[in-house]
TIVO-2410 file (N, C-alpha, C; in nm, 3 decimals):
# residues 156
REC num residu      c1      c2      c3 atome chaine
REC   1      X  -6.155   4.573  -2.599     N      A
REC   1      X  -6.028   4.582  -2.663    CA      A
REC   1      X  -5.916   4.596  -2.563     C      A
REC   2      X  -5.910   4.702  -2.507     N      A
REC   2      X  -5.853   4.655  -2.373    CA      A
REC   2      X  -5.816   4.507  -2.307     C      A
REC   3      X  -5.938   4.455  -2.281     N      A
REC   3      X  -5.889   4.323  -2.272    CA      A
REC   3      X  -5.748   4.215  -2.374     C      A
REC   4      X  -5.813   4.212  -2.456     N      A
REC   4      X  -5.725   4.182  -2.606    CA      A
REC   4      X  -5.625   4.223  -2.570     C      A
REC   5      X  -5.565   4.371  -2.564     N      A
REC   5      X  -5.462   4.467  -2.556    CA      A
REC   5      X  -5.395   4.391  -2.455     C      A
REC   6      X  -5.455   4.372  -2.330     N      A
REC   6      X  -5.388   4.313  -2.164    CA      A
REC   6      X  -5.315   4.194  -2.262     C      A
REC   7      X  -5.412   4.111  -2.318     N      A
REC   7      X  -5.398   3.953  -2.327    CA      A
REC   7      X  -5.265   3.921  -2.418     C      A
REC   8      X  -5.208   4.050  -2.509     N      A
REC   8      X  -5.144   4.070  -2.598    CA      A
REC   8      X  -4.958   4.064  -2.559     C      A
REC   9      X  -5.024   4.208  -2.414     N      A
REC   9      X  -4.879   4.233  -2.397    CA      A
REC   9      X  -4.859   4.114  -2.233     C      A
REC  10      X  -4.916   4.066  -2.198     N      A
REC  10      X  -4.856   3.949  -2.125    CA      A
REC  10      X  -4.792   3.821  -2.200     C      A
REC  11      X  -4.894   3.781  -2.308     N      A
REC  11      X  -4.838   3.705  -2.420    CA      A
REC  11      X  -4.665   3.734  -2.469     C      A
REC  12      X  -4.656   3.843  -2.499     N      A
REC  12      X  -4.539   3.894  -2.528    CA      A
REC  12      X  -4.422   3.847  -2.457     C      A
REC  13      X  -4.432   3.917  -2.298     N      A
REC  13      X  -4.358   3.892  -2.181    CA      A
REC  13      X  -4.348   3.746  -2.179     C      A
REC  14      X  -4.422   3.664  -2.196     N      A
REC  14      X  -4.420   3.498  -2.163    CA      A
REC  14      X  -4.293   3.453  -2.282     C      A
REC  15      X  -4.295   3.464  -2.385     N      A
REC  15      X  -4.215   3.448  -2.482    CA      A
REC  15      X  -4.027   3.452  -2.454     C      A
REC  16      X  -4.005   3.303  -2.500     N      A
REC  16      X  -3.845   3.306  -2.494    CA      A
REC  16      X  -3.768   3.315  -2.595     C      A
REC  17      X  -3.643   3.388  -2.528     N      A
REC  17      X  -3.586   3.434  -2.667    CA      A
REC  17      X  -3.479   3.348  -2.663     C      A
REC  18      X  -3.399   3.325  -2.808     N      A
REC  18      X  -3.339   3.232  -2.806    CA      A
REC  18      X  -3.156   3.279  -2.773     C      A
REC  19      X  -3.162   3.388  -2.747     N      A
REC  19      X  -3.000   3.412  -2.725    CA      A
REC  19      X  -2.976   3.478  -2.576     C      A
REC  20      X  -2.884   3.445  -2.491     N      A
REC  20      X  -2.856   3.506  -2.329    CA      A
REC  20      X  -2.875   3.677  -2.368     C      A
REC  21      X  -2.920   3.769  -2.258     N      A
REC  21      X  -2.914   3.875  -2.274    CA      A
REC  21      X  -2.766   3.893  -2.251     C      A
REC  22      X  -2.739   4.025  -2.303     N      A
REC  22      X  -2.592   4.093  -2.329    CA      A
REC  22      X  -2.473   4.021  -2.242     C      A
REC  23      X  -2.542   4.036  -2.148     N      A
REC  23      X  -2.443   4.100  -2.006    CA      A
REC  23      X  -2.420   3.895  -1.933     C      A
REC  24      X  -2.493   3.826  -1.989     N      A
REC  24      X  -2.410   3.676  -1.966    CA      A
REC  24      X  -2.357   3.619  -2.089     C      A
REC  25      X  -2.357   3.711  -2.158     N      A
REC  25      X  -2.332   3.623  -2.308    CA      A
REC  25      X  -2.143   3.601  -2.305     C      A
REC  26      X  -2.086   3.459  -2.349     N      A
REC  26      X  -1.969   3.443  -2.322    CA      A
REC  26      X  -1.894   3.408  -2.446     C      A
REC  27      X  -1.798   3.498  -2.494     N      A
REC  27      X  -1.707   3.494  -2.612    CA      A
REC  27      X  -1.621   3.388  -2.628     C      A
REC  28      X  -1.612   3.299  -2.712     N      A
REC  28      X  -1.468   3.212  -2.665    CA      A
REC  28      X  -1.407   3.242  -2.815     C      A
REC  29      X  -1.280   3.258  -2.781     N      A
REC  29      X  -1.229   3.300  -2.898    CA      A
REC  29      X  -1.170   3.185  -2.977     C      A
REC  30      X  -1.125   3.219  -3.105     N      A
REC  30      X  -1.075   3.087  -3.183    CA      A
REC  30      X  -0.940   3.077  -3.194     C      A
REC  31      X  -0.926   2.906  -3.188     N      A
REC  31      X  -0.795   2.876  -3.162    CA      A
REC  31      X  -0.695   2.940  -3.301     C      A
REC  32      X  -0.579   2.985  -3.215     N      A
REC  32      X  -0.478   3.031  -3.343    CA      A
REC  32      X  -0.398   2.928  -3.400     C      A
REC  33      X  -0.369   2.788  -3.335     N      A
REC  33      X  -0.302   2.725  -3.432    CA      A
REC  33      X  -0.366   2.577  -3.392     C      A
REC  34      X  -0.318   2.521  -3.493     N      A
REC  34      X  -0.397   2.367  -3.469    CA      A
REC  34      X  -0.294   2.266  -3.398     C      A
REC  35      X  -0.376   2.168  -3.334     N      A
REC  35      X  -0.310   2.125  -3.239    CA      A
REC  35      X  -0.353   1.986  -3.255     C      A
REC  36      X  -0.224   1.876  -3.320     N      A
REC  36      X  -0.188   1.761  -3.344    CA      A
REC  36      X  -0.247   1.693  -3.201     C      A
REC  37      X  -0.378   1.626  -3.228     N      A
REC  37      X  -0.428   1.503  -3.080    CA      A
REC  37      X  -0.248   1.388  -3.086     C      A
REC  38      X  -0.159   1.386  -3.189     N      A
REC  38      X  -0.110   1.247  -3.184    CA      A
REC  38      X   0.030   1.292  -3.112     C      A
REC  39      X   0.070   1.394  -3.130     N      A
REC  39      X   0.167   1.447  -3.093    CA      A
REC  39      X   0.187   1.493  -2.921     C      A
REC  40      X   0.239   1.399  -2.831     N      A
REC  40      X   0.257   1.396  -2.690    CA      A
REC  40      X   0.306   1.557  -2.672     C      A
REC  41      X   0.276   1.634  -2.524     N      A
REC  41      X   0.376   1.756  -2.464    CA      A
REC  41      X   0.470   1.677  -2.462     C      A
REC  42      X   0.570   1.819  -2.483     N      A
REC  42      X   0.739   1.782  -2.425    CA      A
REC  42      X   0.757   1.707  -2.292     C      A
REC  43      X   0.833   1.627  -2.277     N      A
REC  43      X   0.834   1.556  -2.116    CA      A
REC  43      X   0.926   1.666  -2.016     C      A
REC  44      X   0.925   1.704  -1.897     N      A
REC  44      X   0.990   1.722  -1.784    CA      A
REC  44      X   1.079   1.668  -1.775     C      A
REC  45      X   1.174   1.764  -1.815     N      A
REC  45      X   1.327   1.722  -1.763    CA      A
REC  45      X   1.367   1.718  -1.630     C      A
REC  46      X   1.419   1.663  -1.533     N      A
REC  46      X   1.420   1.623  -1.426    CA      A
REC  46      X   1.605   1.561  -1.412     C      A
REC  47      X   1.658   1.664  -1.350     N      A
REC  47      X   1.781   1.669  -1.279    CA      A
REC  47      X   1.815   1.490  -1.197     C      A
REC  48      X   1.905   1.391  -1.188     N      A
REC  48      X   1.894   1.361  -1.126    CA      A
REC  48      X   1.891   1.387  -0.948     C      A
REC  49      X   1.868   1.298  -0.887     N      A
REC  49      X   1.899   1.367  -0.728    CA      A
REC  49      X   1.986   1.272  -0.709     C      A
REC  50      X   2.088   1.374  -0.591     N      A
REC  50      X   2.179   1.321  -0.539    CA      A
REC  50      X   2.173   1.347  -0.410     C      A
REC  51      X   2.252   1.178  -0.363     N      A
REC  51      X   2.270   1.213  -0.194    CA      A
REC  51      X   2.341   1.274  -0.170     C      A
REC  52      X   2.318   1.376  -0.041     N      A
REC  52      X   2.420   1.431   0.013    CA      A
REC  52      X   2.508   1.384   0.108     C      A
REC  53      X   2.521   1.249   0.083     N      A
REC  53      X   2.646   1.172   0.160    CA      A
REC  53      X   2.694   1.188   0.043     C      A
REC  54      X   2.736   1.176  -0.096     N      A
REC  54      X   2.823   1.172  -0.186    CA      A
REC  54      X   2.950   1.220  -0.137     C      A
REC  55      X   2.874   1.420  -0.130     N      A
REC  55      X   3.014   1.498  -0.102    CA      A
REC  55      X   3.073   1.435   0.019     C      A
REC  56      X   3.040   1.361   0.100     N      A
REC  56      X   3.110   1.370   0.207    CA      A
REC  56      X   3.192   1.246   0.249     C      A
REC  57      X   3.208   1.117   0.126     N      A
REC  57      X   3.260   1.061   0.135    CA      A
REC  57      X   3.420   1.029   0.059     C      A
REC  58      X   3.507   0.963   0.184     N      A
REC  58      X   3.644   0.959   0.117    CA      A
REC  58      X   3.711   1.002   0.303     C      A
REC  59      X   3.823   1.030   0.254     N      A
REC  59      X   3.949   1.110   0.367    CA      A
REC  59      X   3.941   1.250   0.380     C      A
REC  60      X   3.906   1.255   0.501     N      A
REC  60      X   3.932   1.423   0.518    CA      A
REC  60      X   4.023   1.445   0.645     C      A
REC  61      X   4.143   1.519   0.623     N      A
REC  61      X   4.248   1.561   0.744    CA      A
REC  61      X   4.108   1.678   0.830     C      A
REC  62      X   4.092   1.691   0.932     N      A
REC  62      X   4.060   1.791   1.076    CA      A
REC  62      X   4.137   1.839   1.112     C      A
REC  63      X   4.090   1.986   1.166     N      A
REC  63      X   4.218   2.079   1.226    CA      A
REC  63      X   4.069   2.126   1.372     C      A
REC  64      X   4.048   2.075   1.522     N      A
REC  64      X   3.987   2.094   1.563    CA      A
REC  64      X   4.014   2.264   1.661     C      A
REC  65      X   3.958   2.307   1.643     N      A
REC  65      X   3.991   2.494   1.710    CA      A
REC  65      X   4.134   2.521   1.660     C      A
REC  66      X   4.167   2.448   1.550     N      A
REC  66      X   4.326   2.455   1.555    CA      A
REC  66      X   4.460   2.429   1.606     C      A
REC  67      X   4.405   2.333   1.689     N      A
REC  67      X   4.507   2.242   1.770    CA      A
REC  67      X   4.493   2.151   1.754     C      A
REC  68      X   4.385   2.065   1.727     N      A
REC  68      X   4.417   1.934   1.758    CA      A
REC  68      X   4.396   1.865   1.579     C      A
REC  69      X   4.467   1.761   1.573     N      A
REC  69      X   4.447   1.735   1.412    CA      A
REC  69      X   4.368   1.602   1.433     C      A
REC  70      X   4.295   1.578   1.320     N      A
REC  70      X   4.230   1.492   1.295    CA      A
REC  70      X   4.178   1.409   1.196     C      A
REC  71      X   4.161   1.261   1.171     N      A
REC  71      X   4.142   1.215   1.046    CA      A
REC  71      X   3.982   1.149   1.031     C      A
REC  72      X   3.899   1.245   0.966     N      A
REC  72      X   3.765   1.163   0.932    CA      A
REC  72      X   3.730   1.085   0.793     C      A
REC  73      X   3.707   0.947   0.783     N      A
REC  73      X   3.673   0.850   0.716    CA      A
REC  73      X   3.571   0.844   0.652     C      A
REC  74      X   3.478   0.850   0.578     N      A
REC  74      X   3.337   0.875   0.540    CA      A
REC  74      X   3.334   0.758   0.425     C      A
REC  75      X   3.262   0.606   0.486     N      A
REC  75      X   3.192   0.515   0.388    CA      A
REC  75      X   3.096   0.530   0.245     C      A
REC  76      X   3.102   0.502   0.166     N      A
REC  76      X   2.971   0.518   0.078    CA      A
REC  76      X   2.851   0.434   0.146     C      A
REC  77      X   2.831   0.370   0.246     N      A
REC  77      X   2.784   0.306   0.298    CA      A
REC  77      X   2.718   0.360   0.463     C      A
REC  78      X   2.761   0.436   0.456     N      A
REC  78      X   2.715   0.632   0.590    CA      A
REC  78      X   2.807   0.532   0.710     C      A
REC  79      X   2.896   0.482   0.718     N      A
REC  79      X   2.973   0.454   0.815    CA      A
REC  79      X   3.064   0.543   0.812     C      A
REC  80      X   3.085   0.614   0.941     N      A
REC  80      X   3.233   0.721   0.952    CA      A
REC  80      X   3.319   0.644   1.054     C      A
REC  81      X   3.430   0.688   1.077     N      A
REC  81      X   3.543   0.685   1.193    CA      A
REC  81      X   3.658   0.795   1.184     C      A
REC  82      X   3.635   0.885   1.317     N      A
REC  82      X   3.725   0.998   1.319    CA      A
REC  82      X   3.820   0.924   1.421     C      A
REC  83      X   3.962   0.953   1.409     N      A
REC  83      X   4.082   0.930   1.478    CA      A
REC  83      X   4.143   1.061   1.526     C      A
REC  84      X   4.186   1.088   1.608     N      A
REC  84      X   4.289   1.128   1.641    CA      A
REC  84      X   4.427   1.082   1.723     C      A
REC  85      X   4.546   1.128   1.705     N      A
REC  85      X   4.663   1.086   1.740    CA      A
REC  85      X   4.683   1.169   1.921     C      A
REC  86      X   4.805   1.086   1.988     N      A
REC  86      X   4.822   1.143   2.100    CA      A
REC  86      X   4.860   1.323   2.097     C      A
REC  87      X   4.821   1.410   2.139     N      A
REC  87      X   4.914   1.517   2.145    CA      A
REC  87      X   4.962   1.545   2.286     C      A
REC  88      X   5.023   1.659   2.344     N      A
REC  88      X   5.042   1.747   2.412    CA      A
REC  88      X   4.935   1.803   2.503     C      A
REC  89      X   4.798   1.751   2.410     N      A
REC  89      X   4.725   1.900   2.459    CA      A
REC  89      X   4.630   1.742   2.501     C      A
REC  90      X   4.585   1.625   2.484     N      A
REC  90      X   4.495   1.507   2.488    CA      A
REC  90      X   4.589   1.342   2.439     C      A
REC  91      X   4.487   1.245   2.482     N      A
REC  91      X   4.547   1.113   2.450    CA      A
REC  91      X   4.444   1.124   2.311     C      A
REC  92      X   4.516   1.068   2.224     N      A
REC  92      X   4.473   0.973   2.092    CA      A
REC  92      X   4.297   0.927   2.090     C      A
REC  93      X   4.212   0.932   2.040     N      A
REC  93      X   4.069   0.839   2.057    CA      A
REC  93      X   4.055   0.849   1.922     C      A
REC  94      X   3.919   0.731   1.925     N      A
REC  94      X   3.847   0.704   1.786    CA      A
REC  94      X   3.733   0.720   1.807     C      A
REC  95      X   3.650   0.769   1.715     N      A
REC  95      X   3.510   0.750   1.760    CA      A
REC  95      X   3.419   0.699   1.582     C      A
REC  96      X   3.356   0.601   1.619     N      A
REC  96      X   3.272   0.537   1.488    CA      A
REC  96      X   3.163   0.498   1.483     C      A
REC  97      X   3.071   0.531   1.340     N      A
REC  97      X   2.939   0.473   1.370    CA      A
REC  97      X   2.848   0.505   1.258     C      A
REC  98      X   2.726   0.593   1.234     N      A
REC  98      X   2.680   0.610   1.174    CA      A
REC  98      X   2.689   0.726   1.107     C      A
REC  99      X   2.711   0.762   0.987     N      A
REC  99      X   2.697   0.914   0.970    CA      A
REC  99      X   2.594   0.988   0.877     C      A
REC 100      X   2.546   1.092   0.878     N      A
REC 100      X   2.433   1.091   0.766    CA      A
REC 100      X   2.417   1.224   0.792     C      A
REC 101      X   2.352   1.306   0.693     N      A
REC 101      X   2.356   1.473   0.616    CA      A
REC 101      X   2.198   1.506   0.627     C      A
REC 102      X   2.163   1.579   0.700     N      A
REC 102      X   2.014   1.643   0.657    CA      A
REC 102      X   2.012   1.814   0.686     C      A
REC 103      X   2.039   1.825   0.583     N      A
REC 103      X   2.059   1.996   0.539    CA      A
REC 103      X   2.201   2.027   0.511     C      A
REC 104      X   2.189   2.131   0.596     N      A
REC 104      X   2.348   2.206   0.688    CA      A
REC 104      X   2.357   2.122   0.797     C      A
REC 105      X   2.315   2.028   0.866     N      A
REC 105      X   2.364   1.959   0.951    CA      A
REC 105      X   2.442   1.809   0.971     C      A
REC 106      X   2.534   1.772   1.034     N      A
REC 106      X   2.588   1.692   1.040    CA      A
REC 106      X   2.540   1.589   1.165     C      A
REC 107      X   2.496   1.445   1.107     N      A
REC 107      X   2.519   1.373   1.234    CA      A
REC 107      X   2.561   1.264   1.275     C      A
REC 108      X   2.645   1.216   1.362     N      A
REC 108      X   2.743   1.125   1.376    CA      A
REC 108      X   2.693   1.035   1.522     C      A
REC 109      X   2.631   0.890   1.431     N      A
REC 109      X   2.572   0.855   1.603    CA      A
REC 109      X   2.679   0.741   1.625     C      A
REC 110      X   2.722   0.772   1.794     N      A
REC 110      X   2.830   0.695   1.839    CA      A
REC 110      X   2.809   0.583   1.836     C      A
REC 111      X   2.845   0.477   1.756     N      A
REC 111      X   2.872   0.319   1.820    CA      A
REC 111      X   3.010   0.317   1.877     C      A
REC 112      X   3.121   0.367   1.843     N      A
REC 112      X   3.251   0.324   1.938    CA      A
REC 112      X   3.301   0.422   1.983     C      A
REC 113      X   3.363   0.399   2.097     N      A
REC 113      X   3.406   0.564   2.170    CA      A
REC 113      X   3.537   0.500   2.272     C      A
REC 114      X   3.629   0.550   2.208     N      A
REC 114      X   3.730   0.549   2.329    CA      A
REC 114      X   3.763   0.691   2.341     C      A
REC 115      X   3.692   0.790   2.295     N      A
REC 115      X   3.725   0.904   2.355    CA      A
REC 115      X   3.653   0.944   2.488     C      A
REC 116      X   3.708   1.031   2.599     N      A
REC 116      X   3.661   1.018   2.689    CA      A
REC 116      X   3.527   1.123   2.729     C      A
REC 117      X   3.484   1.212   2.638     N      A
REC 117      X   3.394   1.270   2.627    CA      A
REC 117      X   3.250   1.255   2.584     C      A
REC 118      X   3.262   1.127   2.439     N      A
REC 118      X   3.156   1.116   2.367    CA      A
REC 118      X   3.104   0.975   2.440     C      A
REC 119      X   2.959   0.930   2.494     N      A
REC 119      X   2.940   0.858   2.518    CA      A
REC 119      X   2.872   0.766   2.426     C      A
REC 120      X   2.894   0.635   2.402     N      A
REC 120      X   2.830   0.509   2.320    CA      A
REC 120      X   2.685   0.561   2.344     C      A
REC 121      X   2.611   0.545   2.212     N      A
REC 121      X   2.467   0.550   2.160    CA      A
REC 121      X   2.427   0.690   2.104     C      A
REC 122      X   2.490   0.810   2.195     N      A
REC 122      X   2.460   0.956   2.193    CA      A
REC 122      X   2.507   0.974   2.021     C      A
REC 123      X   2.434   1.117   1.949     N      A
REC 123      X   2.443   1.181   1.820    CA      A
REC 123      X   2.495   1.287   1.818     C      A
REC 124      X   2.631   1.291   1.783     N      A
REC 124      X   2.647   1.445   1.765    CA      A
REC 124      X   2.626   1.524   1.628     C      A
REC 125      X   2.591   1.650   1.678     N      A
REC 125      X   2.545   1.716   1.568    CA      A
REC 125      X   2.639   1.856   1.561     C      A
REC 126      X   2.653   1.839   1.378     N      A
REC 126      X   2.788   1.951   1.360    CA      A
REC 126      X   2.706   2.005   1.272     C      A
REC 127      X   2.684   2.169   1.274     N      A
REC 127      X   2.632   2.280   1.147    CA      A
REC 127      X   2.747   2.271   1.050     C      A
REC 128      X   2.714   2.290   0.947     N      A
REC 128      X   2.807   2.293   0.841    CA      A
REC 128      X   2.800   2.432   0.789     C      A
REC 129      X   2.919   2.505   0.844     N      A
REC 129      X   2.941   2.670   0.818    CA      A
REC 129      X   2.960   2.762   0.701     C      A
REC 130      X   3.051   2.631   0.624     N      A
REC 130      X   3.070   2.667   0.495    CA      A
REC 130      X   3.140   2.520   0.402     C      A
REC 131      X   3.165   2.503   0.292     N      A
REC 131      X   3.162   2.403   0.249    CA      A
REC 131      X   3.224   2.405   0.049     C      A
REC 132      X   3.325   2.380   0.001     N      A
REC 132      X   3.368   2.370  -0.167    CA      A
REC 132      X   3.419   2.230  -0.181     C      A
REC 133      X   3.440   2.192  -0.248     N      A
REC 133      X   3.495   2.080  -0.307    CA      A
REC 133      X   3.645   2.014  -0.264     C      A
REC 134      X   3.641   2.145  -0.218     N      A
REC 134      X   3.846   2.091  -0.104    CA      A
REC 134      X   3.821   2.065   0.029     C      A
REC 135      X   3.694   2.127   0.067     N      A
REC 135      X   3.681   2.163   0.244    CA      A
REC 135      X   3.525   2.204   0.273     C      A
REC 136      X   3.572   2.176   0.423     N      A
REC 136      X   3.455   2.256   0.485    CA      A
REC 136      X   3.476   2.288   0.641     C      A
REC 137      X   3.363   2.351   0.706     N      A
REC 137      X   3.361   2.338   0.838    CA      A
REC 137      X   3.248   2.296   0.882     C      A
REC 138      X   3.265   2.287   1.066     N      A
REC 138      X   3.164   2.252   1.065    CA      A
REC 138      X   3.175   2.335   1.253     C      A
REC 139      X   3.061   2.347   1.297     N      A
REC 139      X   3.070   2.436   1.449    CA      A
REC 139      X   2.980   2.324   1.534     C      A
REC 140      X   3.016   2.303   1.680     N      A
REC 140      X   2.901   2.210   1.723    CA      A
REC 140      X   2.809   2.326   1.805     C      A
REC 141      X   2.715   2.269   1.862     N      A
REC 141      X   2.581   2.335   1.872    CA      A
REC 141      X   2.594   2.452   1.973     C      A
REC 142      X   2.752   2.474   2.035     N      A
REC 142      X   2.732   2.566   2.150    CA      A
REC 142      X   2.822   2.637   2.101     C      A
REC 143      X   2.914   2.659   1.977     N      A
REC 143      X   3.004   2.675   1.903    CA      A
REC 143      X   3.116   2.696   1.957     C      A
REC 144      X   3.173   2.621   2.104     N      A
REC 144      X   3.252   2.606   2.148    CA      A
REC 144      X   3.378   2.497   2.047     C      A
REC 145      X   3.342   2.399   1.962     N      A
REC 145      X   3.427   2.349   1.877    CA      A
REC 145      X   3.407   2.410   1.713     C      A
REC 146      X   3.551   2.447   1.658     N      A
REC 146      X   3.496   2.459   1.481    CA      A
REC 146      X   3.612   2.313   1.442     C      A
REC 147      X   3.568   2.318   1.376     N      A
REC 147      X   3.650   2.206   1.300    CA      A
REC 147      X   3.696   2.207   1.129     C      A
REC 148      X   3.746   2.218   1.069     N      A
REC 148      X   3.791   2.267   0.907    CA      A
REC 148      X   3.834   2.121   0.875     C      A
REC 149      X   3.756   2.030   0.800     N      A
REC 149      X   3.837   1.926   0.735    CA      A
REC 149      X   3.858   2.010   0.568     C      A
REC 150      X   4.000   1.913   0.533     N      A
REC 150      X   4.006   1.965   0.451    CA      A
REC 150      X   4.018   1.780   0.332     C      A
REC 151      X   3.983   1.763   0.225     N      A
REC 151      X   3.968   1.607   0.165    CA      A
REC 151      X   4.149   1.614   0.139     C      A
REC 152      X   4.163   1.480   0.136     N      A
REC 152      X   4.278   1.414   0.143    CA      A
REC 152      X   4.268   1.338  -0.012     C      A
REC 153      X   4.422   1.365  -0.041     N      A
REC 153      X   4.440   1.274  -0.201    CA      A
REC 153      X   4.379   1.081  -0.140     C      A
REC 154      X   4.326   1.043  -0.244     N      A
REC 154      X   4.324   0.960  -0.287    CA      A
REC 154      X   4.397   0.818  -0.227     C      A
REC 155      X   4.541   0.855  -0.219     N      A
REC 155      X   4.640   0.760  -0.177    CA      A
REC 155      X   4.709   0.816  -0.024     C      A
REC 156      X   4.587   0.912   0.021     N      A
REC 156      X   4.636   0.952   0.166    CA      A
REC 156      X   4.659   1.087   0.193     C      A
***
């Protein structure tokens, strides 16, 4: 009997049960509202983007450290040309070429230079310090120049 008894409770142990014990068993709860397959999510609204050459095109008067005045040009097309007139303090130059915005920075690569500082091909680069809808500034990289344009009407 014994034997029997052995043969009984191994039998037992061999046996599968049909539900996970406790401790893997996984709840999923039921949905609270029903949910239309035909009916798309809302779409993502999406801002357009804008270039940041926008703001910076048109007439803007320059006031350079505050002496010297100046007129910058800005293409919708990223062509600039800054002028200045003869003063007291320098002769008159132009300088023109490419212009284009990546960040806070400004950069202006020379194709024409009759000023006697900026050389043909070189990029200058202006931080943009602060900046509204009338004006801005801008400092160059050793902040030996600031510059304040301020936009010009329409008809000049």
């Amino acid at each position: 009997m014994t034997r029997a008894l052995l043969l009984l409770v191994l039998m037992a142990g061999c046996t599968s049960t049909t539900s996970p014990p406790p401790s893997t068993a996984v709840r999923i709860p039921e949905a609270k509202g029903e949910v239309d397959p035909a009916t798309p999510p809302p779409a993502v609204r999406q801002e357009p983007l804008v270039d940041p050459l926008d703001y910076f095109v048109g007439s803007w008067s320059g006031r350079v450290n505050g002496t010297i005045d100046t007129l910058l040009e800005v293409s919708a097309d990223g062509h600039y040309r800054v002028t200045s007139e003869d003063s007291s303090r320098q002769a008159g130059c132009e300088l023109s070429g490419r212009f284009s915005v990546d960040g806070d920075t400004l950069h202006l690569q020379v194709a024409h230079s009759s000023c006697s500082v900026e050389s043909i091909g070189s990029t200058l680069e202006r931080t943009i310090t602060s900046r509204n809808e009338r004006n801005f500034v801008v400092v160059s990289p050793d902040r030996s120049l600031t510059v304040l344009y301020r936009r010009r009407a329409p008809d000049g």
